[in-house]
BATORGU-162910 format. One record per residue (C-alpha): x, y, z. Coordinates in steps of 0.05 Angstrom, whole numbers, plus 5000, padded with zeros to 4 digits. Layout:
<sites>
XYZ
...
</sites>
This chain:
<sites>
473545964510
475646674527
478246794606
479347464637
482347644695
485848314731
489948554784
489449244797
493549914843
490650494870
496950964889
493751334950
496651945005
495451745072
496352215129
501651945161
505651935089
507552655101
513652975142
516653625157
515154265122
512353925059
506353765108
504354515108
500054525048
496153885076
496054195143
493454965117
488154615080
491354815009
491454104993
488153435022
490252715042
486752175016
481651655054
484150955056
481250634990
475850164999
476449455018
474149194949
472949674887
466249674850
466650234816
473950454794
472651074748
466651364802
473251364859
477151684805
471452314801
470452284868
478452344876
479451854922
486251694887
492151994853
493751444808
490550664783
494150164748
489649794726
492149074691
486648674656
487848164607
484747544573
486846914539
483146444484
483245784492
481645174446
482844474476
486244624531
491045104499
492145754487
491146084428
490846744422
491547274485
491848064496
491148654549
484649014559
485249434612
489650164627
492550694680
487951124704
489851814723
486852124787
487052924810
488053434865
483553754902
486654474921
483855114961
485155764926
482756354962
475056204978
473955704927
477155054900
480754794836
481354114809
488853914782
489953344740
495852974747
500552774692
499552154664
505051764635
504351184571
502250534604
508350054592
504549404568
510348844551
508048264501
505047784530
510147194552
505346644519
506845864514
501845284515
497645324578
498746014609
500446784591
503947274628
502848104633
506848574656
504249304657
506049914685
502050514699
503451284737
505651944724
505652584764
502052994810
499353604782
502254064836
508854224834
514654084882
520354424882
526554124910
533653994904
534853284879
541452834863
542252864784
543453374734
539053874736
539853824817
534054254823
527454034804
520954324804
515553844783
512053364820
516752624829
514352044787
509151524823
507650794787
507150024802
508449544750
504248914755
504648164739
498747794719
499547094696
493446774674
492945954661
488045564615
485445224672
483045774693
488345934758
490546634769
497146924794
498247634814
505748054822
508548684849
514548784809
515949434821
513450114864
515250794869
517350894943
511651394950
505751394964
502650884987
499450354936
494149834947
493649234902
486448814893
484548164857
480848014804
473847994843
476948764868
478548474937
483348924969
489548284970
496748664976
499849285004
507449594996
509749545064
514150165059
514050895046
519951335022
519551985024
526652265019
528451744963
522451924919
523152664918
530452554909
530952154859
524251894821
523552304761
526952324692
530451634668
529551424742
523351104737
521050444697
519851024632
527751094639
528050344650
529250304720
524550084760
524450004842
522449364878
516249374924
515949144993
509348764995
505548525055
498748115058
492548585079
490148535147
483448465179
477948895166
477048945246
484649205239
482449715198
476449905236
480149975298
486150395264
481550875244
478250895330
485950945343
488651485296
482551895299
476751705357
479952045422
486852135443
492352265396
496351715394
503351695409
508351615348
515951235358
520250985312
524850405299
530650325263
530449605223
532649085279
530249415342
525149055382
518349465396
517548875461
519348285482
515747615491
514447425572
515348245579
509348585615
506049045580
498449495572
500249915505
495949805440
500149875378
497550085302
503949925252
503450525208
509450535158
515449925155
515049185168
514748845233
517048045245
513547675298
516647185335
514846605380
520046285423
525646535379
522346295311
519346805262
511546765251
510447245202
511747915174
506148445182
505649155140
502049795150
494549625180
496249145235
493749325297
498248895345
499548785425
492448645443
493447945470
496948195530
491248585554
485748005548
490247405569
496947405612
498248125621
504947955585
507547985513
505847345477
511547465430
517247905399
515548475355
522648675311
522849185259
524548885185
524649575160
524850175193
519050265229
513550815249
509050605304
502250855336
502350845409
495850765455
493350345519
488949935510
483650245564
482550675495
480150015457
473149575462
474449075506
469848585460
474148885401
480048675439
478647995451
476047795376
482448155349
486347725399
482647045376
484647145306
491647215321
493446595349
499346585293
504146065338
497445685331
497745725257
491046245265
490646965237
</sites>
């Protein structure tokens, strides 16, 4: 008996990914963000055409089994290399990046499961010129971009998935083997990527960076980030340095928040809850119960957060976003 199984990346540019002056070419219209992915992939190589993404790593893999062992096992699936999109003069041009070889490890086999490990990414097609912190100090091409992946499969049939490693830019999105959209890196690192992610820094060098993952939030979440970033007033944007408090439990309080880069703990009577990544839309309770903050929001990471009040929001949207995150309740 023959199972399958996969757990796949798409690396992606969100707006909010970019700072400073390297915004200019996104901001001009020379080059483009990217969409958030979709919320579970049907169709991997028609969102590569479309170029929906810059990079896929895309880890499938199967094991044989004959009473209840395992006999023979192997990787099917690759990296997938996306493109860019770029304005020149009154028409357009299509770049392709710069793939990288997949890094596929042997299989870590014994009697009743298999382990994979592959790693997938490469480079942007347009270039980047910057100074960086290792001989030649001044580089030119794009920074390197990958995830390497775990995928352990068992002959009962059970499935575990791994982020063992991330570039610290862009952002990458991880789904299941039934293409649900399951993990996100919680993190984004601009400066440290274009610094120092090229060359023998990077899992082709053998070093590899660990990934800050988060579970996914809500599809509501995600339907109201998009109302919040782009359906009426700009939001406004504050940071936090990891440890800082965003509010206070018992505080009073009207503002919506939309955690757009960094990790955020929240705790309940002193005790953490849980830890919440880019996507979560939070601070909604105190507008359809108490008026006040129903617990502490502290930054694990450092933090960038979208500001609005909640008069911007659905009231209806507000109240079943606030019923599924009951978390002292064990909910959401």
């Amino acid at each position: 008996m023959r199972i399958e199984s996969s757990f796949t990346s798409i690396t992606w540019i969100p707006s909010e990914a970019i700072k400073g002056m390297t915004k200019m070419p996104f901001e001009i219209g020379v080059t483009h963000y990217d969409a958030p992915p979709p919320d579970t992939i049907d169709d991997l190589e028609a969102l590569r055409q479309a170029d929906r993404f810059r990079f896929a790593n895309d880890l499938r893999a199967w094991i044989d089994v004959e009473e209840g062992r395992i006999v023979d096992s192997g990787y099917s699936g690759r990296g997938h290399i996306g493109s860019t999109t770029v304005s020149l003069g009154l028409g357009k041009a299509s770049i392709a990046a710069v793939s990288l070889p997949d890094r596929q490890l042997p299989p870590e086999t014994g009697d009743t499961s298999a382990r994979f490990v592959q790693t997938a990414g490469g480079r942007t097609g347009l270039p980047l010129p910057r100074r960086v912190k290792y001989p030649p100090f001044i580089q030119v091409s794009a920074p390197l971009a990958w995830t390497t992946l775990a995928l352990t499969i068992h002959s009962d049939g059970r499935v575990e998935n791994e982020v063992i490693g991330a570039s610290p830019f862009p952002r990458h999105w991880m789904y299941d083997g039934d293409g649900k959209l399951a993990k996100k890196t919680g993190l984004i690192d601009y400066k440290s990527w274009s610094a120092k992610a090229f060359g023998a820094h990077s899992p082709w060098g053998d070093e590899d960076s660990p990934a800050l993952v988060t579970e996914v939030e809500s599809a509501l979440e995600r339907e109201l980030s998009q109302h919040i970033m782009r359906g009426g007033a700009s939001p406004r944007i504050t940071k936090l340095a990891a440890g800082k408090t965003l509010v206070e439990q018992g505080d009073p309080g009207r503002d919506l928040f939309l955690l757009l880069d960094g990790v955020l703990s929240v705790e309940v009577n002193g005790e953490k809850i849980v830890d919440l990544g880019p996507g979560a839309v939070l601070g909604e309770r105190a507008q359809v119960e108490s008026g006040a903050r129903t617990s502490t929001l502290r930054a694990v990471t450092p933090c960038r957060v979208a500001v609005v009040t909640g008069d911007q929001i659905d009231p209806d949207k507000l109240a079943e976003l606030a019923g599924g995150h009951r978390r002292e309740e064990g909910q959401g």
